[in-house]
C-alpha angles and dihedrals in degrees: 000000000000104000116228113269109225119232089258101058083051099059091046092059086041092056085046097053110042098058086053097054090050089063097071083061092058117109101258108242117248125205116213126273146173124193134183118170099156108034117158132243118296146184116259118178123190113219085260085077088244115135146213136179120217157152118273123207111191131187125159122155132159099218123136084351128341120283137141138156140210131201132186116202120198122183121222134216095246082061096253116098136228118226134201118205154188156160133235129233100167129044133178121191137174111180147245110005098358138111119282129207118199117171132172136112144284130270111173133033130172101149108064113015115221122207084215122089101271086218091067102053108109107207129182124212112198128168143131123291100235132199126198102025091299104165114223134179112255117197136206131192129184121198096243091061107269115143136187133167109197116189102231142146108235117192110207123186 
């Protein structure tokens, strides 16, 4: 037999269960995030002065953990293509129509061909948030002296 619940055992269920279900009303909590999966062709120069135009892909989140990655694809006159590449262990993001920071290293070169480890190139990525398929200039140093500006339209959240 169910024994009777006393009016303040009620009121304490009552206060336990009306803070949880406001919880399924709260605004859920975003990391930030950029993301560029279709930029356009831009201008990258090696520190020799040479330069190649070619095609970005950007991704950076901080969710679970931050991560992120760049790659820089140029074609080649034979019809195969030469990439440059990196990884992110920093982002700064202010959404939605704000500045981003991304910085890392390079992983990857096969258009310049630096005598350095490719590993031990720091490199930072800045550029606009955009909205609405505004198109902004995205920009990327390294710190041996490697630029490149890309025309994208990064969506950051």
């Amino acid at each position: 037999m169910l024994k009777s619940i006393n009016s303040r055992t009620i009121i304490i269920i009552i206060l336990i269960l009306i803070p949880v279900s406001l919880l399924d009303y709260l605004p859920e909590a975003r990391a930030p995030s950029v993301a560029l999966t279709s930029g356009g062709l831009g201008i990258f120069t090696c520190p020799n002065g040479e330069q190649h135009e070619g095609a970005i892909s950007i991704s950076a989140t901080t969710t679970p953990s931050m991560s992120g990655e760049y790659d820089i694809e140029i074609p080649t006159p034979n019809g195969t293509s030469v990439f440059k590449s990196g990884v992110f262990n920093y982002v700064d993001v202010h959404p939605p129509s704000d500045a981003f920071k991304l910085a890392g290293k390079e992983t990857r070169d096969d258009i310049c061909g630096t005598l350095e480890s490719t590993s031990s190139i720091p490199i930072t990525i800045t550029g606009e948030c955009v909205v609405g398929g505004v198109v902004s200039m995205i920009k990327f140093m390294w710190s041996n002296g490697q630029t490149a500006n890309f025309p994208g339209d990064p969506t950051c959240t």
